[in-house]
C-alpha positions as MATLAB code, in Angstrom:
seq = 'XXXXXXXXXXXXXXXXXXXXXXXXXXXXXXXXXXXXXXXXXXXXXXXXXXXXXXXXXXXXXXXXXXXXXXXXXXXXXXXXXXXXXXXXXXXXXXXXXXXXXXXXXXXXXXXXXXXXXXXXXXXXXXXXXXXXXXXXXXXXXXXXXXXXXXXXXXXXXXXXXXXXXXXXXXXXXXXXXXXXXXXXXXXXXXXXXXXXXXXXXXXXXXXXXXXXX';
ca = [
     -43.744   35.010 -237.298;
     -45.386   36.399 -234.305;
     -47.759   39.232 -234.987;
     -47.319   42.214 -232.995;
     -49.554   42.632 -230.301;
     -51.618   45.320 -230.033;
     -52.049   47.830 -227.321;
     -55.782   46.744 -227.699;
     -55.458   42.880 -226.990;
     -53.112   44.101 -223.967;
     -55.694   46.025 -222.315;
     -58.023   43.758 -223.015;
     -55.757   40.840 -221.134;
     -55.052   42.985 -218.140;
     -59.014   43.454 -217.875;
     -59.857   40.116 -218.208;
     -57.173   39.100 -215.327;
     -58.821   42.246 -213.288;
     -62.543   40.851 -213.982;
     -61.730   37.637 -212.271;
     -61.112   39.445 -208.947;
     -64.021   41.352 -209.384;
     -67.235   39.232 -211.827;
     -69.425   41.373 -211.004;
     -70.142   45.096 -211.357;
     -67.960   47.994 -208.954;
     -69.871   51.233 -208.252;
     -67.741   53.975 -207.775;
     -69.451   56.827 -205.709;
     -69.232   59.812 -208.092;
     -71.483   62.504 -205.902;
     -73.470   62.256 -202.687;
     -76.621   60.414 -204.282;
     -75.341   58.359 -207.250;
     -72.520   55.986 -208.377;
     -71.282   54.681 -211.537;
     -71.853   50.836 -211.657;
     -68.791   49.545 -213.791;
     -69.428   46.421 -215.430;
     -65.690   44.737 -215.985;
     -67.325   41.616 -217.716;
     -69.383   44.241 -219.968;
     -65.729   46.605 -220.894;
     -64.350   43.357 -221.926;
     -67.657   42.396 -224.821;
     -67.212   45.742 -225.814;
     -70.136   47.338 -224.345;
     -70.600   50.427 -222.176;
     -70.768   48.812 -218.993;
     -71.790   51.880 -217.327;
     -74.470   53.035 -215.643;
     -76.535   55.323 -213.089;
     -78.707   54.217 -210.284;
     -82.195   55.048 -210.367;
     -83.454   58.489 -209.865;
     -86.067   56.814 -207.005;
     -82.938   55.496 -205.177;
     -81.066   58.520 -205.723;
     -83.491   60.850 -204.397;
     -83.693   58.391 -201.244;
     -80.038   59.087 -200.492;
     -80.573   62.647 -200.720;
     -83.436   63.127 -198.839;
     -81.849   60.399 -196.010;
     -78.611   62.954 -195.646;
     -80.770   65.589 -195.455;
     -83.131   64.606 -193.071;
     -82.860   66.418 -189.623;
     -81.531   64.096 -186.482;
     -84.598   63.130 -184.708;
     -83.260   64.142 -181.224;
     -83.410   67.855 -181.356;
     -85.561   70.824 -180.344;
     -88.493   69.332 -181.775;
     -88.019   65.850 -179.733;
     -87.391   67.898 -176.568;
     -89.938   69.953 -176.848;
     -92.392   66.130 -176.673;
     -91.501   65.832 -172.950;
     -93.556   69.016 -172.309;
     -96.910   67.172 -172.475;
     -99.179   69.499 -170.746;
    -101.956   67.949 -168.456;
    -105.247   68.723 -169.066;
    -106.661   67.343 -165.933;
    -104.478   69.593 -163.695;
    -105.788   72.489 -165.376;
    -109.352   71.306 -164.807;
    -108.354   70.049 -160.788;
    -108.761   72.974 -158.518;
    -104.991   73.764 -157.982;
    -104.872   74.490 -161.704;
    -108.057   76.989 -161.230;
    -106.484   78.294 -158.293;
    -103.613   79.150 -160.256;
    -105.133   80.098 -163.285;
    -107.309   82.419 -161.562;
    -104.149   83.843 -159.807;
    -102.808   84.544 -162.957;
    -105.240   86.191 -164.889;
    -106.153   88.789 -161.821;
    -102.126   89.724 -161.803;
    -102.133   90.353 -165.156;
    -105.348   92.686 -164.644;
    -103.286   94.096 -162.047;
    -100.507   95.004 -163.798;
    -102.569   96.515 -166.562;
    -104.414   99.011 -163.991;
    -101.095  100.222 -162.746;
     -99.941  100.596 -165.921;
    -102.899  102.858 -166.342;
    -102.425  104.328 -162.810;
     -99.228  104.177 -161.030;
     -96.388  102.944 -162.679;
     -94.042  102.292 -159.903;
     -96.142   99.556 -158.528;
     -96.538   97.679 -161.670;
     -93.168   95.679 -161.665;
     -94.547   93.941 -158.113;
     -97.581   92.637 -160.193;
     -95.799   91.586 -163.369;
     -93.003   89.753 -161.096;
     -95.794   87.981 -159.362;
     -97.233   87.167 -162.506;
     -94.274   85.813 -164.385;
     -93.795   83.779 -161.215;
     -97.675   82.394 -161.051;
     -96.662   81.153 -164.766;
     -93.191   79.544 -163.924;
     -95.370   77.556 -161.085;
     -98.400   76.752 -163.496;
     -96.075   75.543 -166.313;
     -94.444   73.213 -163.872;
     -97.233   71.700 -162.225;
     -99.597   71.381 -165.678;
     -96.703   69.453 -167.434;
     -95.571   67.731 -164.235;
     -92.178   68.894 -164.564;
     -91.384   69.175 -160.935;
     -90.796   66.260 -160.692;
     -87.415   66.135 -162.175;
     -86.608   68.575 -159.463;
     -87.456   65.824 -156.515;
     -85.218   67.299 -154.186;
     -87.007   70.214 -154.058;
     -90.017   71.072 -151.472;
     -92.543   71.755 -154.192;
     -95.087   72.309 -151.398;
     -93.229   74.547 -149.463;
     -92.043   76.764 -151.903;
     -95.642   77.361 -153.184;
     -96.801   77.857 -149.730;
     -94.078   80.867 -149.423;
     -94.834   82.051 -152.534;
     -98.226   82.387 -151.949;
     -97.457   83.955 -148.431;
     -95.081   86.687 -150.077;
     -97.963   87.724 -152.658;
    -100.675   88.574 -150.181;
     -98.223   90.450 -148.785;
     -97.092   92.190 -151.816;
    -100.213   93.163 -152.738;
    -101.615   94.059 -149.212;
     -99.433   97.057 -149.093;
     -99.354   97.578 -153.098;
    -103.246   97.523 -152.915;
    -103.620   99.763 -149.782;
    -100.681  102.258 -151.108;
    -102.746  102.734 -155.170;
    -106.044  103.134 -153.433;
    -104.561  106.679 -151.289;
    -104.069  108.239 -155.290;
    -108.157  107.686 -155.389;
    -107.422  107.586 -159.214;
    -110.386  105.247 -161.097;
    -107.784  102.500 -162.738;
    -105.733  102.272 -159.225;
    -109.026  102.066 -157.198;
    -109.805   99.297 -159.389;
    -106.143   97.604 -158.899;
    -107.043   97.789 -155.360;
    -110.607   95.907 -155.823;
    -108.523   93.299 -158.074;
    -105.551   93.122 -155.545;
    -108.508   92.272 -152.783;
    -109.907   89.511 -154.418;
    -106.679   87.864 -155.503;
    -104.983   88.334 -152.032;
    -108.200   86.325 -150.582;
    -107.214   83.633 -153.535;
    -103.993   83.437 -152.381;
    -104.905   83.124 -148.696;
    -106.975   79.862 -149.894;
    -104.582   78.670 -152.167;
    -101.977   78.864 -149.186;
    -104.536   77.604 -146.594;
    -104.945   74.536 -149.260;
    -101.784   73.782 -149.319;
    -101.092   73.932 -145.756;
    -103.732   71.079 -145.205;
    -102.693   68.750 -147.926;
     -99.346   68.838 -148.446;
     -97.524   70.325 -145.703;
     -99.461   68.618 -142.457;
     -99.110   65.762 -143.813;
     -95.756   65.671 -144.254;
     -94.846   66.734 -140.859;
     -97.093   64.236 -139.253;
     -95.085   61.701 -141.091;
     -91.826   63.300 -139.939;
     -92.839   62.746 -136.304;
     -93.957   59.328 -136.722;
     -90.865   58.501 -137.570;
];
């Protein structure tokens, strides 16, 4: 007689015809981070067979999906490398000096005359556009631009600016706009330089080349 099989041995057949598909163990991803190894050879000997990966190579996972993409703000931000020998060169003085007598500017007719401080913090929030550009070299993405030509205007529109905002704060003979006007002096005579530098270097020689050709 034939004994009756079990359900046992019949599972244990159907494994044993599964195992030789797969010998070794299958990991079945459970969470993000870990897996349960399943050892078919292992079911079939009658022990556990299972098991979890290592907490070290767990944590890796996690901390891998996790991890910021390294192209973002931060990466972007790398291509503003800011040029210390500019600032040192005298077109960074030039410019640095600019700035810091517009913002003195701006304070005095804050102090003084209120209507005439917007021309000084424009100018000043300008000065900073140009020195952020030139100290990181950042113009030069812009190539088709006339770098030199648009400084040389807007140093030609601030000593005008602040020829008639100067002359205008110094009628109120009030101590902070009297000062404004001493400070609008001295940077309009900066500007004049800057302008007359920039005229020499970059512009002649740019139109001499033009006519050579």
């Amino acid at each position: 007689m034939h004994s009756p099989r079990t359900p046992t041995a019949g599972l244990h057949a159907s494994l044993s015809g599964f195992s030789k598909c797969f010998p070794s163990s299958v990991c079945f991803p459970i969470l993000p981070g870990f897996c349960l190894p399943v050892s078919l050879p292992g079911l079939l000997a009658g022990s556990e067979g299972l098991c979890l990966v290592g907490l070290v190579e767990m944590l890796s996972a996690l901390d891998r999906r996790d991890r910021p993409p390294e192209e973002g703000p931060v990466a972007g931000l790398q291509g503003f490398a800011v040029d210390k020998t500019f600032l040192s060169s005298l077109k960074g003085i030039l410019l640095e000096t600019e700035l810091a007598l517009t913002f003195i500017i701006f304070i005095c007719f804050t102090a003084s005359i209120s209507a005439y401080m917007a021309a000084a913090l424009l100018e000043f929030f300008i000065t900073l556009a140009f020195l952020f550009l030139y100290a990181t070299q950042y113009y030069q993405r812009f190539d088709r631009l006339n770098w030199p030509c648009l400084d040389f205007l807007r140093c030609a529109s601030a000593i005008i600016i602040f020829l008639v905002v100067s002359f205008a704060a110094v009628t109120s003979r009030d101590g902070a706009a009297i000062a404004a006007f001493v400070f609008g002096i001295i940077l309009v005579s900066v500007f004049a330089y800057n302008a007359f530098k920039i005229y020499r270097t970059d512009i002649v020689p740019i139109v001499t080349q033009g006519d050579q050709q």
